[in-house]
Every structure is written in C-alpha cells, then in structure tokens.
N, C-alpha and C positions, 0 to 999 in steps of 0.2 A: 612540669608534671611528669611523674613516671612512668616508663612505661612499663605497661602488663606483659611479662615473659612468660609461655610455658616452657615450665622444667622437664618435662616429659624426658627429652634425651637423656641426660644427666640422669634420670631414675634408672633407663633401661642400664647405662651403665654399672650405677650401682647394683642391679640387680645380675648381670651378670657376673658379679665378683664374689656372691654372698655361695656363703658352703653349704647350700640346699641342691639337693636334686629334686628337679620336674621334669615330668615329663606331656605329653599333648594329653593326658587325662587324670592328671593331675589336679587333687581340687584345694582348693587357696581358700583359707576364710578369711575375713576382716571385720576387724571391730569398729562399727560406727557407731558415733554420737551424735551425728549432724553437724558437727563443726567443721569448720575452715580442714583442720587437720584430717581427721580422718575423713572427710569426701575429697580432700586432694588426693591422700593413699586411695581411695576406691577407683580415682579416675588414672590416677597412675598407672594402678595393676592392669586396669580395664581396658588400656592403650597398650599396657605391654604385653599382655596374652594376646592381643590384635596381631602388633607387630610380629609375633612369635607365629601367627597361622594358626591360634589355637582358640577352639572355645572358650567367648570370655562365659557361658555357665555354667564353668569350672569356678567362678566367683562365687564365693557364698557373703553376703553383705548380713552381718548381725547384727540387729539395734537390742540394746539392755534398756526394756522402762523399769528402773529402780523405783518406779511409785513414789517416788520423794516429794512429786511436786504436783498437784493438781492438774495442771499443764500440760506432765509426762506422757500420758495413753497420748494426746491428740497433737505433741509433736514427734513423736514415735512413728506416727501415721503419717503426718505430713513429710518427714527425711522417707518413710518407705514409697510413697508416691515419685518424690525427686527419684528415686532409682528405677522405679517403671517408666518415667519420661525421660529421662536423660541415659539411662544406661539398658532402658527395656530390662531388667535384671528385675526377679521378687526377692525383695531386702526379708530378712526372717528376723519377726520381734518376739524376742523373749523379755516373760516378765515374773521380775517376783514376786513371789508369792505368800512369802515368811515373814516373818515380823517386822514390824515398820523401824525403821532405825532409827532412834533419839540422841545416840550419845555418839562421839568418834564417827560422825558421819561418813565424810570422805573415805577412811580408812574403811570401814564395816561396805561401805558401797563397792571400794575396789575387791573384795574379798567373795561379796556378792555376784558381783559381774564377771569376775576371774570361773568361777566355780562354775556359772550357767554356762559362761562361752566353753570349757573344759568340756564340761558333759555335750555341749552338740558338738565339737570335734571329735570325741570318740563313738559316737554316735553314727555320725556320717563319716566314718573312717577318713578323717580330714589331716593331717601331720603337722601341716603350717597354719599358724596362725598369724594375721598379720598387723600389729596395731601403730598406732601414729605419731609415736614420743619422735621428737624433732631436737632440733637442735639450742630450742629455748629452754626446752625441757632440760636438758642435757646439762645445761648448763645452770639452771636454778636448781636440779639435785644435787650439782658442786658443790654451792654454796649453803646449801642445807645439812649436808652428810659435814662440810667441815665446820659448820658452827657448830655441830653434836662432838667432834671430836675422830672423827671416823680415820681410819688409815687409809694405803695407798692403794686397796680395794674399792675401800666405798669413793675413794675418791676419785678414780678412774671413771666415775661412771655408769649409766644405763650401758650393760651389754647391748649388742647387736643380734646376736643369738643366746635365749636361755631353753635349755631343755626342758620337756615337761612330760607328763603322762603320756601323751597320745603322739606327743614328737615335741616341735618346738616352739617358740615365738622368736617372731621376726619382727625387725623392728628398722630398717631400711631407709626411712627419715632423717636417723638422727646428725647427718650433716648438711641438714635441710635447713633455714632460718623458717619460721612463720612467716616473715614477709615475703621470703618466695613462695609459699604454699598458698597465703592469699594471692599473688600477681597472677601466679596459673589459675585458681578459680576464674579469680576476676577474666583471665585471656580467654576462660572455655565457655564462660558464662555458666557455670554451672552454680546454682544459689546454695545457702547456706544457714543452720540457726544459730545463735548466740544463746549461751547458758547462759544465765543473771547470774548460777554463782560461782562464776570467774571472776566477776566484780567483788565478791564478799569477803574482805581481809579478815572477815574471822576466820580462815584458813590459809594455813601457813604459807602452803605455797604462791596465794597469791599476794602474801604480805610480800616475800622474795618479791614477785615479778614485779611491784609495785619500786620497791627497794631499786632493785636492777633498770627497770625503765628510766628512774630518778639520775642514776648515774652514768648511766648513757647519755640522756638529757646533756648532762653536764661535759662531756667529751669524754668520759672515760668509755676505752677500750672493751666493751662486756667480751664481744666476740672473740676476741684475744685467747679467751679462757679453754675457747672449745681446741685450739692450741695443744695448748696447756693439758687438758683432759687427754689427747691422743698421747701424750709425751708418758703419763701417768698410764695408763694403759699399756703402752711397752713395757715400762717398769714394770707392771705387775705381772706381765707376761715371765718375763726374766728370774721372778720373785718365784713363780710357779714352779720355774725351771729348776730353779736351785732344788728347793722343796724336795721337789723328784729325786735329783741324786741324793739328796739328804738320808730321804728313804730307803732309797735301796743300797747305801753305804751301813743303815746301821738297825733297820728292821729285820729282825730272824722272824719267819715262819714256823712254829714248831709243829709236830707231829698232832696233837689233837687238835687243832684247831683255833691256838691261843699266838699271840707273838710278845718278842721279849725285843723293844725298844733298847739298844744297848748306848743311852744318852740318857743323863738327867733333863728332860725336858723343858722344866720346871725352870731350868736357870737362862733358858732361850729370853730373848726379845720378845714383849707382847704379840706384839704381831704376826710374829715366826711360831710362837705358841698356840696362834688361832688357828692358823693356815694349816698347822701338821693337825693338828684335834679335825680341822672338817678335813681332807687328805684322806685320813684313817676312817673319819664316818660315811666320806662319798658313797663307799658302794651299799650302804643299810640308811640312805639319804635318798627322801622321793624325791625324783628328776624336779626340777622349779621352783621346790619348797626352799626357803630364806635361811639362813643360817640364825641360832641363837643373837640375841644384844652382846655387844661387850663386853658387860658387866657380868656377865655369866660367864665368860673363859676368864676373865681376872680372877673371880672368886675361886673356880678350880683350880686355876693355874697357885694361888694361896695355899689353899692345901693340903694340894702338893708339894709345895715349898715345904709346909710344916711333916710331912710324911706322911701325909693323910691320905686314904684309899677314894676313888672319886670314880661316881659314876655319871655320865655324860656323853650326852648323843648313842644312846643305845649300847656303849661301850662301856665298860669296869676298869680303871687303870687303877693298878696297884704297885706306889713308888717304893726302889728301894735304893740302894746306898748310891750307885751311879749307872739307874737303870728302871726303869721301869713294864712290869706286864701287862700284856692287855688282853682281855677278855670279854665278849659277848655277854650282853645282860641278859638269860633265860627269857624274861617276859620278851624281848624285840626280837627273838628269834625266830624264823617262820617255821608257819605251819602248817606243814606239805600234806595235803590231801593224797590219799591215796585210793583211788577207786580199777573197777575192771583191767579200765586202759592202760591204766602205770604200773600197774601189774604185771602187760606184757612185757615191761621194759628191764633189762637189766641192773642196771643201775639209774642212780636220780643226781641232778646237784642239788644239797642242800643249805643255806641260811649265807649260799656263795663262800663258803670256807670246806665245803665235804664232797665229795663223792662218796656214794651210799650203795652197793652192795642191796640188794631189794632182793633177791631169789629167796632168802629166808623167811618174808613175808608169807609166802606159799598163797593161799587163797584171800585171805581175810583181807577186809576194809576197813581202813579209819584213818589217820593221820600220823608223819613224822614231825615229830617237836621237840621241846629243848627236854632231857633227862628231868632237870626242876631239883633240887634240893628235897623236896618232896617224894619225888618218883625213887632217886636212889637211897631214902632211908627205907624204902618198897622193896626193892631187891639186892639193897647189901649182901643180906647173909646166905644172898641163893643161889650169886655169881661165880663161875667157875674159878677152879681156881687159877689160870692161866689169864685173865682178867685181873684178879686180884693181886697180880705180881704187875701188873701193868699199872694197875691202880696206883699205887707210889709213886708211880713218874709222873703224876697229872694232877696237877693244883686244885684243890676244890672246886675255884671258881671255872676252871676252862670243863672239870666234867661235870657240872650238872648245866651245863652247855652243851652235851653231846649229843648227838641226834637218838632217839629211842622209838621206839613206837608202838600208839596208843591204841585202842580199840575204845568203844562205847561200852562193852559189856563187862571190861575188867580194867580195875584202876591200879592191877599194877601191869607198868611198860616194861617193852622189851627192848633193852639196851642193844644197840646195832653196832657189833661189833668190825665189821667188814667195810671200814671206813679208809678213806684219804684223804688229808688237809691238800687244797689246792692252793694257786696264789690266785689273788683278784686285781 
C-alpha cells in the first residue's frame, strides 16, 4: 500500500524560486473548484504563509458556480464550508449570471470563470492569482497542442507565469503529478469533490487523459514528457533571444512614429514569422490575452509573399521590394482623455510611440486620438505651411496615425505638432 506524503516542503521551495514579490500583506487569491487540485494549492499556500509568519487572510479562496449543473449552487456551498472548517478562511462564491452556455461548454466556462476571477482581483487590489494546472495537465496540453500542429511555443507548454491585467497568474504546480496532490490531501485529511464531467470523453481533454492513462497502463513512460517539455521550454527561451537581436539588428524607428522593418519578412520560417508579428504587437497586446490561430499568420504571412498590404494585430504592414513598413491602425490607437488634471501636466505618452507636448491645449477638455484619414481631409488646407514641408516625408498611413486632438464641440482636430517618436 502507499504511502500518503505531504508535499508541503517541496512547495515552499518552489515558491521561493517563482519571480513574484510578496510581501507580510500581501494578498494571494486562488482559484477553487473543490477538487483534489485546487484544495491541495489552497492548503499549500495556507501552510506557506504559516511558515512565512504571515497571515494566512491574506488568502482569498474563489469558488466559480458556472450554473451548469443543478448540483452547482449546493456544491459551491459545501467546498466553502471545507474552508471554514479546515482552514477557518471565508471561501468567496462567485456566480454567473449570463446566459446559460449550450455550445463549446468547457471553452465559453473557462472564458466565464477567467473574466469573474479578473474582475475581483482588481477589485481587491489582488496581483497574484493562483490556480492548480499540475503536471498532468502539463503534459495532456502537449499532446493536444501537437496533434493540432503547434510549434515549439505551444509545445513547450502551460507557462508558469502569464501576465494579466491586475498583475499575474501563477501556476506553481505544474511539476506536481496528481497523485502527489491526492497523497497530501489524503496525509492532511483534508476532503474533496469530484466533477462527473472529468469522466465525460465528450471533451477532449479528457479523451487525452483517458488515451494517456491507457498507455501508461501499458508501461510507456507518460512522465518522460514533462522532460521533454522543460527541454522545449529552454528552446523557446533561446528562440525568444534570437528574436530580440533580430529586432534590434534590423528595426528602424522613424520620426513619426512608424518603423521600417529593413528584412523581407515574409521569406522567414513560419514560426520566426509568428514570433516577430506578436514581438511588434506585444506592447498594443492586453497583458494575458492569447495570441491569434495559426492560420491567421499563414494567410498574412501569403500576402505578403504576394505584395500585399496586411493589417493585423492592430498593425498595417506595408511590403516592399526587401523591406517592409509598419504602421499603427488609427482605429487601435488610444484615446487619451484629457481633463483638469492632465492639463497641469506638460507633456503625455501617447499610443506608447509619442511624447506629446500638451501646453498648446491651453484650457480645453476632450481627448488625444489618432489624426483618422477623416480628420486630415478637416485640416489639409489650413495647415501651416511648415507642416506641409514636413508632410512629404510621412507616408499616409503613419500620419493619419498621428496624435491630434479632439474636442465635443468641433469636428475638426487639432493636429499636435510638438511631438517625439520614442522606443517601446
């Protein structure tokens, strides 16, 4: 028979190595479901802000009733009891509220659940989130990302840390097996519920674990893989690395605000074609949000091959003989409010490519936004002429990009000429 270990040490260690800072007031949330997985992470953290001297009510315990099952409200209730008796903690249930999901369950639930735990992290000025992907996990997205075809991104893996709105998710499990997260329960006696639809192979993922348990069964090596994944991991680190010099080997910054890619793009490795397109969209890419499918940089990446002008992730590339420009699409450009406060302020960054010059606003309220193809057929012909000599060195596309600014009571803007391209 075996025996029941707590992992408990081995956490704290891991937790010491992870790139977060906390501090004694510090507050932590964690995603519960009531399973094996996440009440091992609950009692984890709960043991290591112990050891740490710190308040574990720094612990925020979140249950999601996604209303999906009849069942939901009154096992929601029952995991938030386990946390009043075993960890004295009040578990906080959030429930949804919105329409019942019929189709793409799983997927529309995790999108559901993502969104509510978001909003009470920035809610309760919370940074870390902490949720319970493990190392079974880790290893069935392997084998799912490479039956789709995925590269040595997706193939490397659930990150450890992915950025988000309010800060990050943390994910500190993942070279945990499940069956060490059951042994600690079982060692703390702390109980647990079972979702029925972990059993239901109409979902992929647990077609994989079903698949994967099968060949284990049979002696093959699963665990092997999580290997394997750390090996791919490094790679993609290295991948990253090139990238970098890539960029700043052959990226010009230009004066308004545009850059001129001095590489046909276009003739790169799929791969290396993906990785520069998000590179260049990172900084106008919300922190967590997923990168496009596949088949969406193939199709650009086409063409481009053919000559063709392509707008994607917020950007405008426009190829030419062995070279390509890029510019800001007017609509994803921000739009900087401007009230009293920013008034007092000399200058603004704006759309993370400008510094803006603001003293010529003088009193007035309303917003800087992109010029728009629109706005400069407004003030063509009324542009000094010292502008208009400038105007020639600036591609269409990069000036009705330019920052201007708008008011509510006249629809034509006022071009901001007292500008600086920065780098990002």
């Amino acid at each position: 028979m075996e025996k029941n270990i707590d992992f408990t040490q081995q956490f704290n260690a891991v937790m010491e190595k992870l790139p977060i800072k906390t501090t004694p007031s510090t507050s932590l949330a964690v995603a519960v479901s009531g399973g094996v997985d996440s009440m091992c992470l609950s009692w984890f953290l709960f043991k290591w802000l112990d050891q740490k001297g710190w308040d574990a009510k720094n612990l925020h315990p979140i249950i999601i009733d996604h209303q999906l099952r009849e069942e939901s409200s009154k096992e929601a209730l029952h995991v938030q009891k386990i946390f009043k008796n075993y960890f004295n903690l009040q578990a906080t249930i959030l429930v949804w509220e919105g329409e019942k999901m019929l189709t793409r369950v799983q997927e529309e639930a995790r999108k559901v659940r993502y969104k509510l735990l978001f909003e009470y992290c920035q809610q309760h000025n919370i940074s870390y989130l902490f949720t319970a992907h493990h190392q079974d996990d880790q290893i069935e997205t392997f084998f799912m990302r490479a039956a789709k075809g995925s590269g040595i991104k997706g193939l490397s893996g659930i990150p450890e840390i992915r950025k988000t709105e309010f800060g990050a998710i943390v994910r500190p499990l993942l070279d945990f097996s499940k069956k060490e997260l059951k042994k600690t329960l079982k060692a703390t006696s702390i109980p647990w519920v079972e979702d029925p639809s972990n059993a239901n192979i109409f979902y992929q993922r647990n077609r994989w674990r079903k698949i994967l348990n099968r060949l284990s069964n049979g002696g093959v090596d699963i665990k092997s893989i999580a290997h394997r994944i750390q090996n791919l991991k490094i790679a993609d680190k290295k991948v990253d690395n090139s990238i970098k010099f890539f960029l700043e080997a052959y990226l010009k910054l230009q004066p308004y605000g545009w850059w001129c890619f001095d590489y046909p793009i276009w003739t790169l490795d799929p791969e290396l074609f993906r990785r520069i397109i998000n590179a260049l969209a990172l900084p106008y890419t919300s922190p967590g949000k997923y990168p496009p499918r596949g088949r969406h940089y193939r199709h650009n990446q086409s063409k481009l091959i053919k000559g063709e002008a392509v707008t994607f992730q917020g950007l405008y590339f426009l190829p030419k003989k062995n070279s390509v420009s890029i510019f800001r699409e007017p609509k994803f450009c921000q739009n900087f409010i401007v009230d009293r406060e920013i008034l007092r302020k000399k200058e603004i960054i704006w759309d993370k490519r400008f510094k803006v010059n603001i003293l010529d606003i003088k009193s007035e309220e309303g917003i800087i936004a992109p010029l728009t193809e629109k706005g400069w057929q407004v003030i063509k012909d009324s542009l000094p002429k010292s502008f208009k000599v400038v105007k020639e060195e600036i591609p269409g596309p990069a000036l009705f990009s330019l920052p201007a600014f708008w008011t509510v009571k006249s629809l034509s803007p006022k071009i901001l000429y007292k500008i600086k391209s920065i780098k990002i």
